[in-house]
Backbone as CSV, one residue per row, in Angstrom:
resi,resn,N_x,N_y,N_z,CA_x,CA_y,CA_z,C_x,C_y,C_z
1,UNK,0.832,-1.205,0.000,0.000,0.000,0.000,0.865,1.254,0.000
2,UNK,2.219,1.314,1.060,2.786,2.249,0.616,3.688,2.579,-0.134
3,UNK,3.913,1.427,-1.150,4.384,1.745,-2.419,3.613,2.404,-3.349
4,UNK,2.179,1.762,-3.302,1.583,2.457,-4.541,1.065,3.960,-3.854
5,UNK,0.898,4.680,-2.426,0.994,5.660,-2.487,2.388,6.795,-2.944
6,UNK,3.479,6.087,-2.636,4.243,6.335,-2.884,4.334,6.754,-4.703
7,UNK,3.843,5.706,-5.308,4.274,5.823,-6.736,2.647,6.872,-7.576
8,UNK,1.655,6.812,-6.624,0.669,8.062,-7.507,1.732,9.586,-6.645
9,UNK,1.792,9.669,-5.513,2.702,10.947,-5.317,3.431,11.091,-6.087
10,UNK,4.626,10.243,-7.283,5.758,10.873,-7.798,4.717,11.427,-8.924
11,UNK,3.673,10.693,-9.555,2.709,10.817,-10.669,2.135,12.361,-11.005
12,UNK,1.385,12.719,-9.150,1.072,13.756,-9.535,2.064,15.247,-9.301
13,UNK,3.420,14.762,-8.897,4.642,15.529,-9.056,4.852,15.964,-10.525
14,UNK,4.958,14.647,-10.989,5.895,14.269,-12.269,4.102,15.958,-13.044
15,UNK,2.610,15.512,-13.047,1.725,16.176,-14.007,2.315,17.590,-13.313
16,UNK,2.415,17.799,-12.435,2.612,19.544,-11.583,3.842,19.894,-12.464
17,UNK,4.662,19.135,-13.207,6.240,19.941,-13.187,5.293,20.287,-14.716
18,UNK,5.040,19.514,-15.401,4.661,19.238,-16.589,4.119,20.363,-17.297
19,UNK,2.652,21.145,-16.037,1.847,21.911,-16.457,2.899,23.221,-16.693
20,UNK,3.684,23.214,-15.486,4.690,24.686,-14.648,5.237,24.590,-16.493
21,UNK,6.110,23.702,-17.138,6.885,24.198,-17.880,6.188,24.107,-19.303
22,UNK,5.064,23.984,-19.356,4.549,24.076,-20.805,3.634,25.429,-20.450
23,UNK,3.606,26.056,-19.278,2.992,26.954,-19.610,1.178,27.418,-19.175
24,UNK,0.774,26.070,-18.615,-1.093,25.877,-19.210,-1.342,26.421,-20.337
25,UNK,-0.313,25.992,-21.650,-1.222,26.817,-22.281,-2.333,25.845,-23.246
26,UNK,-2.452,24.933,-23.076,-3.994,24.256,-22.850,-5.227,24.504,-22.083
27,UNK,-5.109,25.407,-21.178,-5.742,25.728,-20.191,-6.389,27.114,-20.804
28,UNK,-5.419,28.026,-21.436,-5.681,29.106,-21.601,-5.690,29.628,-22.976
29,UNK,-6.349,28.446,-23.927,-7.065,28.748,-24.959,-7.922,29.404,-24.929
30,UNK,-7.953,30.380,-26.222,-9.089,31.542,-25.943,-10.352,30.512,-27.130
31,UNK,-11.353,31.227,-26.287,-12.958,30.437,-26.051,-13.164,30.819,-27.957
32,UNK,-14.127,29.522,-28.738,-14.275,30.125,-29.680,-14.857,31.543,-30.086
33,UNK,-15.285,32.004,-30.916,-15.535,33.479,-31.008,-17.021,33.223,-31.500
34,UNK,-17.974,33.949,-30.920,-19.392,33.577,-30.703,-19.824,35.470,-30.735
35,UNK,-21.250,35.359,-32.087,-21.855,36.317,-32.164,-22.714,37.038,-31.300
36,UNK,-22.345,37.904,-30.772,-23.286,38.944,-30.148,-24.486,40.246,-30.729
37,UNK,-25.321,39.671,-31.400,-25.816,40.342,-32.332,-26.733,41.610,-31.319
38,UNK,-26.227,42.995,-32.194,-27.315,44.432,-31.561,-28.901,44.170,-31.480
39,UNK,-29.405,44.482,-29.870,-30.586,44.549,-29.892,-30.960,44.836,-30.541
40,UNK,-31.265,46.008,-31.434,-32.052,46.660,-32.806,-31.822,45.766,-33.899
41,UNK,-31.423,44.173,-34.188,-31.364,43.647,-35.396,-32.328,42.212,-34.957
42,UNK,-33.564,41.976,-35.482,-34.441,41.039,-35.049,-34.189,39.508,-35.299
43,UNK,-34.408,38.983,-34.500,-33.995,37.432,-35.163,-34.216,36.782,-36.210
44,UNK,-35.118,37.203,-36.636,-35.369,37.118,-37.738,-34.712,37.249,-39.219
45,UNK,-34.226,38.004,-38.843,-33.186,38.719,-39.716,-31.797,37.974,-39.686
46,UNK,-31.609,37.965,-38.785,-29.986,36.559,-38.739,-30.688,35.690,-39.342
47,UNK,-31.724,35.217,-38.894,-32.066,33.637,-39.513,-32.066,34.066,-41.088
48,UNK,-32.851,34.354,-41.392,-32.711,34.718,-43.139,-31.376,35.012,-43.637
49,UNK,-30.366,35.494,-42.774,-29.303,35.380,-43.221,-28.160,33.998,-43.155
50,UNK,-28.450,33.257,-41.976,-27.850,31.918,-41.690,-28.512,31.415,-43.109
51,UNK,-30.069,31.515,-43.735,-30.575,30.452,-44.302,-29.238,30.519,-45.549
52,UNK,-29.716,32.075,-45.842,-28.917,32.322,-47.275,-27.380,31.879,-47.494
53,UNK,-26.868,31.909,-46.204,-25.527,31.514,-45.915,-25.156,30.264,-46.370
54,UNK,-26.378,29.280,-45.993,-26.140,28.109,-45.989,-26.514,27.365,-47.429
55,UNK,-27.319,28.652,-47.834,-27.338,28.130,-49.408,-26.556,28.278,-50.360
56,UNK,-25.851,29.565,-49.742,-24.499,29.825,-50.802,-23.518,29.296,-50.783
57,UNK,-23.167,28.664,-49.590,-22.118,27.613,-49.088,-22.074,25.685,-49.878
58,UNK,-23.906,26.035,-50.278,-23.840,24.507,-50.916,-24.051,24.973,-52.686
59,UNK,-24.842,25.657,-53.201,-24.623,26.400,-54.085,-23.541,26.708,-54.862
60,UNK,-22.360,27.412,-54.219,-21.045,28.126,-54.731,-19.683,27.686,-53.598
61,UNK,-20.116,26.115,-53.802,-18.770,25.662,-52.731,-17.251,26.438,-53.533
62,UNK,-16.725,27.297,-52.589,-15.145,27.443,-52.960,-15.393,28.616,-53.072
63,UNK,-16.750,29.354,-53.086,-16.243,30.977,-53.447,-17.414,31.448,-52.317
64,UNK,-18.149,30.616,-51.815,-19.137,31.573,-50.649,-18.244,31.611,-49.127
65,UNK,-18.931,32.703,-48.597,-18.190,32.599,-46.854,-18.035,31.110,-46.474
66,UNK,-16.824,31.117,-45.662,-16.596,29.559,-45.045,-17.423,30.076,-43.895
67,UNK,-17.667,29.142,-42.828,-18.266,28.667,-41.731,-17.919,29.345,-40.817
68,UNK,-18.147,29.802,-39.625,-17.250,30.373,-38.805,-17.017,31.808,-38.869
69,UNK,-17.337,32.385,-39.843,-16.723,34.066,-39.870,-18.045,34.358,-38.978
70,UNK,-17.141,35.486,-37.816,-18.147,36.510,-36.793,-18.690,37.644,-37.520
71,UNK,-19.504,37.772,-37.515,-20.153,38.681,-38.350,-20.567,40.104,-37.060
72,UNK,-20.273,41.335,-38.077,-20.963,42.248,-37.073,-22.035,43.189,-37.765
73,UNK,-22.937,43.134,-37.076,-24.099,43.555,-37.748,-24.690,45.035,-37.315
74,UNK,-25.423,45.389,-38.062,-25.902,46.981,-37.548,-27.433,47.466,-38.341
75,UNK,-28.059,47.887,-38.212,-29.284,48.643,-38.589,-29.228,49.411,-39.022
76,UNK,-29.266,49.519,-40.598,-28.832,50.577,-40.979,-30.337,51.683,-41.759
77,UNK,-31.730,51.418,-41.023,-32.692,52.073,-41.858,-32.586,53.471,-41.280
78,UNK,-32.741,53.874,-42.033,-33.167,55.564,-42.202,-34.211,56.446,-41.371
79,UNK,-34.188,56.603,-40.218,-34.680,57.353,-38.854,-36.159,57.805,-39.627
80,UNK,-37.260,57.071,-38.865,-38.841,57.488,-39.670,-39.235,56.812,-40.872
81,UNK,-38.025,56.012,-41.522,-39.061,55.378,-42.557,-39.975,54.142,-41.969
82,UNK,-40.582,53.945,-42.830,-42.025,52.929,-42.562,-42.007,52.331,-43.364
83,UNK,-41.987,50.999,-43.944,-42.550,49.610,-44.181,-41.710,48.797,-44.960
84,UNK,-40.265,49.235,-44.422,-39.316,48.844,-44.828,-37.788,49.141,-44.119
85,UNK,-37.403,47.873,-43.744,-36.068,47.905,-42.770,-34.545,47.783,-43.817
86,UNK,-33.915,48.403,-43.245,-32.435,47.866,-43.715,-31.402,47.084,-42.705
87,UNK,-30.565,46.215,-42.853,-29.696,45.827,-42.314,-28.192,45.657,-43.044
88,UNK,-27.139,45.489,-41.863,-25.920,45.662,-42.697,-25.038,44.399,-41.787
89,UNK,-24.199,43.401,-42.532,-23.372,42.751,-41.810,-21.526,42.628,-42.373
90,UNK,-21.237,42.361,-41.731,-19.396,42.540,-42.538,-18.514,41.607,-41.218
91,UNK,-17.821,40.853,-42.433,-16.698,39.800,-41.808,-15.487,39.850,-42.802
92,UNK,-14.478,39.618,-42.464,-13.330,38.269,-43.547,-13.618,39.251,-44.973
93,UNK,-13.999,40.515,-45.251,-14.121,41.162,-45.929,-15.049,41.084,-47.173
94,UNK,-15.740,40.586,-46.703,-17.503,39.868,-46.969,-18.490,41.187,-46.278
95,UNK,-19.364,41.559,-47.305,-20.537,42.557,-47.049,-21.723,41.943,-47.119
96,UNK,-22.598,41.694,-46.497,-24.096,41.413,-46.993,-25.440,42.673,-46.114
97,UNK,-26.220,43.090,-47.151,-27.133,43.828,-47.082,-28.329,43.382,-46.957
98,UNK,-29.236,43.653,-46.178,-30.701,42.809,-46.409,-31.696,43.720,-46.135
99,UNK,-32.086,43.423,-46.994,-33.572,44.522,-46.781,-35.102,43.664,-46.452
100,UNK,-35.417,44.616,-45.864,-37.036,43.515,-45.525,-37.843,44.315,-45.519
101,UNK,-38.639,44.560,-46.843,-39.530,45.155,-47.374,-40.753,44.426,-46.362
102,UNK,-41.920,45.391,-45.972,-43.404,44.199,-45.702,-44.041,44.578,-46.990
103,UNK,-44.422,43.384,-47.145,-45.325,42.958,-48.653,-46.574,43.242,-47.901
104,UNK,-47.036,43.000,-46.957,-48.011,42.347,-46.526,-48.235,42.141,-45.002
105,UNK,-49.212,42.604,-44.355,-49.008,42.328,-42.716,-48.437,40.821,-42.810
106,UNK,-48.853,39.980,-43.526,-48.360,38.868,-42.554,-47.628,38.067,-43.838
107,UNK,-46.830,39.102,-44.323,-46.180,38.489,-45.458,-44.845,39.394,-46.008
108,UNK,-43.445,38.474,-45.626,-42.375,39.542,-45.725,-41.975,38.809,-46.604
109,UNK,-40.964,39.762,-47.053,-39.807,39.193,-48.179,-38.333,39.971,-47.715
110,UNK,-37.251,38.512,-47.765,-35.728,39.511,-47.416,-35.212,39.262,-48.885
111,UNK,-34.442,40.592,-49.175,-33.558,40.778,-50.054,-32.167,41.387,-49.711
112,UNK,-31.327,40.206,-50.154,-30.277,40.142,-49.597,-28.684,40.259,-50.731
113,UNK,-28.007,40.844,-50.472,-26.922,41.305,-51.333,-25.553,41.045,-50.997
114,UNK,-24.772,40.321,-51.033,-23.421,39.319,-50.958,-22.189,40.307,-52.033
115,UNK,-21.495,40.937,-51.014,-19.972,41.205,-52.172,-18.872,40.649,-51.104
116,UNK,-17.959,40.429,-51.889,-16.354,40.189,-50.935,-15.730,41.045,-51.958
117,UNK,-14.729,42.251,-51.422,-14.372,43.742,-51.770,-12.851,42.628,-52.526
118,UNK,-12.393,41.731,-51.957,-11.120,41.056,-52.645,-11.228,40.166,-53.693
119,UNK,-12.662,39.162,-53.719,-12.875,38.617,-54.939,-13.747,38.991,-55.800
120,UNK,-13.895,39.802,-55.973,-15.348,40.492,-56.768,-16.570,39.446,-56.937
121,UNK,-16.760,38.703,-56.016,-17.722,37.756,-55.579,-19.106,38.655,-54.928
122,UNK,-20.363,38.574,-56.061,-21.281,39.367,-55.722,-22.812,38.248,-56.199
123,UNK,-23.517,38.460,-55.120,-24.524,37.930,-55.474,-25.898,38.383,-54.653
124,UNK,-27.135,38.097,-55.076,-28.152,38.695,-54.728,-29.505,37.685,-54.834
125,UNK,-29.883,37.831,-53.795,-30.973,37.001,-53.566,-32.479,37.122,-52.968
126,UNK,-33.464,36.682,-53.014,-34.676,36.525,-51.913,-35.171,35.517,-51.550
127,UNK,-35.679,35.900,-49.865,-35.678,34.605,-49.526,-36.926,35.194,-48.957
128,UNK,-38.368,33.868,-49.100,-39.747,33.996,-48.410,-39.943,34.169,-46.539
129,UNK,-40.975,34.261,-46.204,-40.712,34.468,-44.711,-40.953,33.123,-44.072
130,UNK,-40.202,31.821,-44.643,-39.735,30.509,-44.217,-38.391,30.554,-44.483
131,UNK,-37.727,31.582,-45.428,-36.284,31.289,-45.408,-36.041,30.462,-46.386
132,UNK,-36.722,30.523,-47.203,-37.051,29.560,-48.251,-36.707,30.240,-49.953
133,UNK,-35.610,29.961,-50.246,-34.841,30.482,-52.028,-35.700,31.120,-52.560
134,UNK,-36.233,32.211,-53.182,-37.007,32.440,-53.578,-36.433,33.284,-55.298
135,UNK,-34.995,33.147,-55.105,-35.096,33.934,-56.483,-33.149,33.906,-55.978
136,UNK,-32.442,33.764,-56.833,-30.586,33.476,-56.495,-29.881,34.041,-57.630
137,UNK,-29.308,35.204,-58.068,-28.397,35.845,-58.801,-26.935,35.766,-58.947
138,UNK,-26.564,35.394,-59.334,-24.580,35.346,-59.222,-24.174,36.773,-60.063
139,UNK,-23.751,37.682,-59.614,-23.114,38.671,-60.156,-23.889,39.244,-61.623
140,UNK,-25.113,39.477,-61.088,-26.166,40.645,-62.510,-26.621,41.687,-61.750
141,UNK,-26.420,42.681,-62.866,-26.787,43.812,-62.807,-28.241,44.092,-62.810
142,UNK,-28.407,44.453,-61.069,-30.000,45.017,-60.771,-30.753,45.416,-62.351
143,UNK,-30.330,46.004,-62.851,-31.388,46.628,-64.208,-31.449,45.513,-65.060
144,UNK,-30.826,44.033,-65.160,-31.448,42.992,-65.690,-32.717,42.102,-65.305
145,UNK,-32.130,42.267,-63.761,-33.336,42.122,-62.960,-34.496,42.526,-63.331
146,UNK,-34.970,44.046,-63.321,-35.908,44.757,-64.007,-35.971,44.526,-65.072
147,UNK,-35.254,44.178,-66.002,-35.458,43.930,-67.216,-36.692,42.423,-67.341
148,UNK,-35.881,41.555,-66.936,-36.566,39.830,-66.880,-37.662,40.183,-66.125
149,UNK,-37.826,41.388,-65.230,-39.516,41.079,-64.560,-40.618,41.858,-65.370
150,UNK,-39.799,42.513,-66.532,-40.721,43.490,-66.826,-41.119,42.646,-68.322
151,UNK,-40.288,41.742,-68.774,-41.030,40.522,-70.062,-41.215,39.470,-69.505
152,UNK,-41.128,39.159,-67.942,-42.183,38.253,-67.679,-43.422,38.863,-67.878
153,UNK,-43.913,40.248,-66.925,-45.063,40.460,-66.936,-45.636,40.621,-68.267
154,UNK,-45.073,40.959,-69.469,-45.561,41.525,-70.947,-46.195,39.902,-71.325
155,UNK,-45.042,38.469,-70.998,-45.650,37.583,-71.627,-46.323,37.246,-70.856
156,UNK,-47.214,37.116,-69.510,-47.912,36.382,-68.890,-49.301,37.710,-68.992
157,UNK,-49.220,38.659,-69.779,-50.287,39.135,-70.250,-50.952,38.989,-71.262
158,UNK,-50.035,38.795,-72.249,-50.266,38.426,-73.592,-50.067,37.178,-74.216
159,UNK,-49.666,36.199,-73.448,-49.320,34.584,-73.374,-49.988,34.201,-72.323
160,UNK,-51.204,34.324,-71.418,-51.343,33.665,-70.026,-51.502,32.182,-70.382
161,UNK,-51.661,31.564,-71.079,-51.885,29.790,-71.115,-50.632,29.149,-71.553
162,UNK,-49.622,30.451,-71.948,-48.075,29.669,-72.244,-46.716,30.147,-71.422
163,UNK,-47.483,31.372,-70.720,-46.461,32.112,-69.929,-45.817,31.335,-68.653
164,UNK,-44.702,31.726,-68.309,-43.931,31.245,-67.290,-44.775,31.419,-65.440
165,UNK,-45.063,29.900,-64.973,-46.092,30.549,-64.238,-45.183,31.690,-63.237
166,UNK,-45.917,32.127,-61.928,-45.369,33.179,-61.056,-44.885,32.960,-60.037
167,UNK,-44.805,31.716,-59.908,-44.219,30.970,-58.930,-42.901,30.453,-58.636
168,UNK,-42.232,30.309,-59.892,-41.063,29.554,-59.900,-40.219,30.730,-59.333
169,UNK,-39.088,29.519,-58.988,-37.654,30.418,-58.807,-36.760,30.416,-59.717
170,UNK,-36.272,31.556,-59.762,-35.658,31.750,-60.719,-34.286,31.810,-60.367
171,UNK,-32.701,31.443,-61.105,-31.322,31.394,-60.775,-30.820,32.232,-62.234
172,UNK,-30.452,33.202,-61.795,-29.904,34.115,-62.588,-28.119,33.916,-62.402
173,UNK,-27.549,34.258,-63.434,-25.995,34.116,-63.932,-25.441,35.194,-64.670
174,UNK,-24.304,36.032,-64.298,-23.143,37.007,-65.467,-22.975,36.030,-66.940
175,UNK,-23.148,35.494,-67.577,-22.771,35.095,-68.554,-21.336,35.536,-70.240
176,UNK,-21.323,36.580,-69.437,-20.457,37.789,-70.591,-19.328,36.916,-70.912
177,UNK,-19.589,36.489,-72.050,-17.670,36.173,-72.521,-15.993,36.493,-71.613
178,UNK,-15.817,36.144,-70.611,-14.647,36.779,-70.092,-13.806,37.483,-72.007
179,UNK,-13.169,38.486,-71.803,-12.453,39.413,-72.405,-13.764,40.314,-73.151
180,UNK,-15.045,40.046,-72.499,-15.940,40.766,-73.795,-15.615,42.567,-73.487
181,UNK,-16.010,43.247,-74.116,-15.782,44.651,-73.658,-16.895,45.346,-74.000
182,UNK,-17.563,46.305,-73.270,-18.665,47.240,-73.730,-20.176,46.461,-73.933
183,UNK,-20.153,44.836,-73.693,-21.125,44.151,-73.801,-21.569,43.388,-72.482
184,UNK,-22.928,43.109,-72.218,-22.899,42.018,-70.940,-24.246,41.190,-71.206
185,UNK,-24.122,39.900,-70.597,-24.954,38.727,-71.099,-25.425,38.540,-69.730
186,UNK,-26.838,37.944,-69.764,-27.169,37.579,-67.894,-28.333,36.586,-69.065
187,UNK,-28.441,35.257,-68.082,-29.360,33.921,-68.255,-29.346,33.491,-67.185
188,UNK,-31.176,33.613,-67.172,-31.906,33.059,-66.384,-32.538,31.597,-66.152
189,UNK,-32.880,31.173,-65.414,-33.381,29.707,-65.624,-34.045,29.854,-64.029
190,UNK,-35.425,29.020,-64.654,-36.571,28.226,-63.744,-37.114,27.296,-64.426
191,UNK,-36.711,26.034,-63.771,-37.354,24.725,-64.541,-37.250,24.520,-66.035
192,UNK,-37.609,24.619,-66.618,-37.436,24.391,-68.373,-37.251,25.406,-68.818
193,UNK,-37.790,26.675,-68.167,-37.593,28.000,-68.394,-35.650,28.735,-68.328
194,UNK,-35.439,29.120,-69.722,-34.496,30.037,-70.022,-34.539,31.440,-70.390
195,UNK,-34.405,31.934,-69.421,-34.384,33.709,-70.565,-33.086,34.030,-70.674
196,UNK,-32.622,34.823,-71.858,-31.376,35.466,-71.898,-31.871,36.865,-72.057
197,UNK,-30.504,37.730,-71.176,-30.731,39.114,-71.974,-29.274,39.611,-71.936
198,UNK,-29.480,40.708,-73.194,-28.091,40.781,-74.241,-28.318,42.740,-73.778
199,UNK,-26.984,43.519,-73.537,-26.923,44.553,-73.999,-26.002,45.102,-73.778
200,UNK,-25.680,46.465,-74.623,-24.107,46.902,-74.629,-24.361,48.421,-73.855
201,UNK,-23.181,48.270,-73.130,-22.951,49.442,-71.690,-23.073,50.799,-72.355
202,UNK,-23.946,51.242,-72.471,-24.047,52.373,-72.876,-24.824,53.841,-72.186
203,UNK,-25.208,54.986,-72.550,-25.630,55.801,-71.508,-26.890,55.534,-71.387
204,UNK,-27.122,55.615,-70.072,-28.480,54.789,-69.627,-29.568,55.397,-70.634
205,UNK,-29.668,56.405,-70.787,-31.073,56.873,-71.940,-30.908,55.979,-73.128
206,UNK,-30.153,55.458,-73.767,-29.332,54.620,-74.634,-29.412,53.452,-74.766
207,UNK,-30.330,52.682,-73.280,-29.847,51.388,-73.432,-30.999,50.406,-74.074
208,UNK,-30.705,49.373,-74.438,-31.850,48.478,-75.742,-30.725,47.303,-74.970
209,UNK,-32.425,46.634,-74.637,-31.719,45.157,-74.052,-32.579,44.140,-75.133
210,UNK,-31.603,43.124,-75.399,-32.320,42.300,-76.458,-32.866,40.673,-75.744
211,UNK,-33.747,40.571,-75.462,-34.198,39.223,-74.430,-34.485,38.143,-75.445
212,UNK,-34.581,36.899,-74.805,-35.472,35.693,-75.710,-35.710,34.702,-74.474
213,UNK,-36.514,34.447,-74.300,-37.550,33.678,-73.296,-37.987,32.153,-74.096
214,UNK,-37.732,31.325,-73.636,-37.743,29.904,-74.266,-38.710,28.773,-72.905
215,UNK,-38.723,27.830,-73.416,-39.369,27.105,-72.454,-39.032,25.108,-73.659
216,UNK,-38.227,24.307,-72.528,-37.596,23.483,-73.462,-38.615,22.623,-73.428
217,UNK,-39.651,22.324,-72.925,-40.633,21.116,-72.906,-42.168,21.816,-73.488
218,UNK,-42.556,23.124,-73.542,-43.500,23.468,-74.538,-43.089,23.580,-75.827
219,UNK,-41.668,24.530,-76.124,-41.057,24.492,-77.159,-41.787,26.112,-77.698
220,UNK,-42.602,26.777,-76.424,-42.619,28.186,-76.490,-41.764,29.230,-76.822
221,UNK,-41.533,30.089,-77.810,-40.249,31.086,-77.698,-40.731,32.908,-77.733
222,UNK,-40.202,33.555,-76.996,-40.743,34.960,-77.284,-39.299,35.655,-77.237
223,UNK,-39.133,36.344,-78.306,-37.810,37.514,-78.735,-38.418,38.631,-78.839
224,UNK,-37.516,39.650,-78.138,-37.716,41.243,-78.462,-37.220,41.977,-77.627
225,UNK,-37.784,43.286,-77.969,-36.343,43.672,-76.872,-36.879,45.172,-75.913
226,UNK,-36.069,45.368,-75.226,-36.813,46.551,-74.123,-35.671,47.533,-74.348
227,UNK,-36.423,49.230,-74.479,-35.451,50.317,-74.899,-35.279,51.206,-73.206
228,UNK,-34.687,51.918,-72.683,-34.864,52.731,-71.688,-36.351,53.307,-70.756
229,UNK,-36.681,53.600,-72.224,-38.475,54.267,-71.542,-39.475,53.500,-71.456
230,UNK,-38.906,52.232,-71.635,-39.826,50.763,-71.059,-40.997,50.433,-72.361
231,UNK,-40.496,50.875,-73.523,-40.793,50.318,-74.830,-40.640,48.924,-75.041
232,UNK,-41.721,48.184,-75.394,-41.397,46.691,-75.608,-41.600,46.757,-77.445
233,UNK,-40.488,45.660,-77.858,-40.844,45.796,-79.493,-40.528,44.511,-79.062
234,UNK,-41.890,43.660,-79.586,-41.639,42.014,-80.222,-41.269,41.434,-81.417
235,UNK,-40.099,40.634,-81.238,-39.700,40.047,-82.887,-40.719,39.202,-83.097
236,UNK,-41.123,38.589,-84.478,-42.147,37.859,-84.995,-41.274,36.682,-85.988
């Protein structure tokens, strides 16, 4: 018996010298780094942003935020406006913007905006008030946006039994030729549904976007094109 007290005493000698000359510095790892998000930013609002996070992460493996970046967030709406919030977050040199328009007392929509200032990694999205994809852009220019909503609505007025219904989601893409110059391409897709639209950078009073709207399983096609002052001319 008093050997083996003997031999745990040298034991917990031998762990005491051990800790003294390494330091604890096992002990005195700093704690992971955990978000403290500003009262004025609703939970809601992180969540729509975790969702989007997590879609861009499976989406655009290798170029969306990795896991782990602390994000710091802030409120950025405009003192007195009404029926519409802004928010602002920034990490790892990653920006995302979200806006949360109310559609509807009991019906929101977030729109949300993704740049990293080092990879020119930009994207734009909405998500329903489940957090649920509702529309995913990779690097297009807002005024294509407007463009594709403004010949959806032309063909689902003047096509309603062939038009693209209003439901789908849509995944928008930059398409431009890398080396193109003075030109830019953006294609859309929902389900069988393709739209392209074509136009060259010019002064905004100036600009003529050339679209074509397809559908691969009706075998539907509509071409034509939209001028600045929201002129529609259909090819035939």
């Amino acid at each position: 018996m008093e050997s083996r007290i003997r031999i745990l005493g040298i034991v917990l000698v031998a762990a005491l010298l051990l800790v003294i000359v390494t330091g604890c510095d096992w002990l005195r790892k700093s704690p992971t780094a955990t978000e403290t998000p500003p009262a004025d930013i609703p939970a809601e609002v992180l969540a729509a942003r975790e969702s989007a996070l997590a879609y861009l992460g499976y989406a655009y493996a290798g170029e969306a935020p990795l896991e782990g970046i602390t994000w710091a967030g802030r409120n950025t709406t405009p003192q007195g406006l009404v029926g519409v919030s802004y928010y602002e977050f920034s990490g790892n040199n990653w920006l995302m913007s979200i806006m949360v328009p109310v559609v509807a007392p009991d019906s929101v929509i977030y729109e949300l905006e993704l740049r990293n200032q080092d990879t020119g990694f930009r994207w734009m999205g909405k998500l329903d008030m489940s957090y649920a994809i509702l529309e995913s852009n990779l690097d297009v220019a807002a005024e294509a946006l407007t463009v594709r909503d403004t010949i959806l609505s032309h063909v689902r007025e003047n096509y309603a039994d062939q038009a693209p219904a209003e439901n789908l989601v849509w995944v928008g893409a930059r398409t431009t030729p890398e080396g193109s110059v003075g030109h830019e391409t953006c294609r859309f897709t929902a389900g069988d549904w393709t739209m392209t639209v074509d136009y060259d950078l010019v002064q905004p009073d100036q600009m003529v976007y050339q679209i074509e709207l397809h559908s691969s399983s009706t075998e539907f096609v509509w071409c034509g094109q939209l001028d600045a002052e929201g002129v529609i001319l259909e090819h035939r």
